[in-house]
N, C-alpha and C positions, 0 to 999 in steps of 0.2 A: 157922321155923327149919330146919326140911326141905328147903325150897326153895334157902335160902341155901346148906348141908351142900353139896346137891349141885349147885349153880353152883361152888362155888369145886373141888369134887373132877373135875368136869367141864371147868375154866379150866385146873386145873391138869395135869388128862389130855392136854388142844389143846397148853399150852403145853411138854410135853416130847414129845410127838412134834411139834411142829413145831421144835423145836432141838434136841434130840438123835435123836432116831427118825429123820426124813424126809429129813437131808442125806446119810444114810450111806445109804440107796435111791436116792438121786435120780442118774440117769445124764446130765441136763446141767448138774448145778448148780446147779438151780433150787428153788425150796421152795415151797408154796402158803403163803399167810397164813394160817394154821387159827382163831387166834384174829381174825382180821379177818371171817371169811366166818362165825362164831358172832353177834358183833355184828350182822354186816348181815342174817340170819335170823332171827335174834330183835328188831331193831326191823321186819322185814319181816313177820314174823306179829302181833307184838303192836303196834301204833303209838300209844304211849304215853308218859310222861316216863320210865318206870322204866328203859326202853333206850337214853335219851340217857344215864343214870347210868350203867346196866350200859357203854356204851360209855369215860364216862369211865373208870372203874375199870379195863376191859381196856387202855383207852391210858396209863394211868401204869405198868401191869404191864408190860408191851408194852416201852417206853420203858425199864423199872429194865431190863428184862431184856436189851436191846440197851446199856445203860451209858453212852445218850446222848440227848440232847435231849429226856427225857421228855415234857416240854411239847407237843413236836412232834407227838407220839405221842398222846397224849389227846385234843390237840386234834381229830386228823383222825381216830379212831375215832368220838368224840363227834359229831363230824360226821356221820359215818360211818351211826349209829345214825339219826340227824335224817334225813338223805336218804333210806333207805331205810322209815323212815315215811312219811315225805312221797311217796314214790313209790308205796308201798302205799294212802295215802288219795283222792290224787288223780289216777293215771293206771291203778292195775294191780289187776287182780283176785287173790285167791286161787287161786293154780294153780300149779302144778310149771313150765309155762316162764316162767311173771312172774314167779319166785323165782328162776331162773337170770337172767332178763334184768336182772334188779335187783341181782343179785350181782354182774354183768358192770360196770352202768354205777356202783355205788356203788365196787368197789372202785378202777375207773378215777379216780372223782373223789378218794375220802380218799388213794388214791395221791399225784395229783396236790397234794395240798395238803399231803403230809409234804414233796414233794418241795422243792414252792415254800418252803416255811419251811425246812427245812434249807440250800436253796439262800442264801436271805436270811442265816441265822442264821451260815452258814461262810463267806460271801462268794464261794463257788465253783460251775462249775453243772454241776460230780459229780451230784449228786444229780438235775438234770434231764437228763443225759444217762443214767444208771442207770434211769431212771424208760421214759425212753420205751424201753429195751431188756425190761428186767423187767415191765414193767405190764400190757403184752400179753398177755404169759405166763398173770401170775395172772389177769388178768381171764377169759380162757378156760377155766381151772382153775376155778376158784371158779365161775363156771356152770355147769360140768358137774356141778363138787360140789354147789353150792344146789341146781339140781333133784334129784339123787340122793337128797339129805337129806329136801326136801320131800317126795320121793315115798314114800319109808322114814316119815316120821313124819307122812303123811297120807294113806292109802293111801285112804282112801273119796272125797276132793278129787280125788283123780287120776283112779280110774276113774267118778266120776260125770259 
């Protein structure tokens, strides 16, 4: 029950500095995914089923909280979760820049796959062209942030 307590008082910490806190800082515009780059940390330390759930759950939040396509939204967190186990099982070790480089190319992909479904689901390709301006962005952001994180809540993995 503890655990539970404090994922959701922690989801819901991400989710208002990432819509309310970080746009009124932000000098281009830009926002990181806070609750994207939580999911892909957390199926990247733990590589297990509980993370592709934890993912769906932030992608239905995620989704109510933008007022559209929720679907879209779960879907490519869920994903989101999957990949970055998958990338932790089979190519990357436990380390502060495998957790950046993981953050980098996961969020490049669940990017990519809101995009392509909102592009399908609106019939317009807003959404792919939004993608390849924005993606960049956070995908650099959110490395820099995953290693940060890692290195903050593993500190003996780093300097060993």
């Amino acid at each position: 029950m503890r655990h539970l307590l404090s994922a959701l008082l922690g989801g819901s910490l991400l989710a208002i500095a990432q819509v309310m806190l970080l746009p009124r800082w932000s000098p281009i515009g830009f926002v990181p995914d806070l609750l994207l780059l939580a999911v892909v940390l957390k199926g990247f330390g733990r590589a297990d089923s509980r993370t592709i759930w934890l993912g769906l759950v932030v992608g239905l939040a995620q989704g109510w909280l933008h007022g559209t396509a929720w679907w879209a939204f779960a879907l490519s967190r869920t994903f989101a979760a999957w990949l970055a186990g998958w990338l932790r099982v089979r190519w990357l070790w436990l380390s502060a820049p495998a957790s950046g480089f993981c953050a980098a190319v996961t969020t490049l992909a669940a990017e990519a796959m809101l995009a392509l479904l909102l592009t399908v689901s609106e019939r317009s390709g807003t959404p792919l062209a939004l993608w390849l301006v924005i993606a960049p962005f956070e995908a650099l952001v959110n490395a820099m942030l995953g290693t940060l994180v890692f290195w903050f809540c593993r500190p003996k993995e780093v300097l060993a």
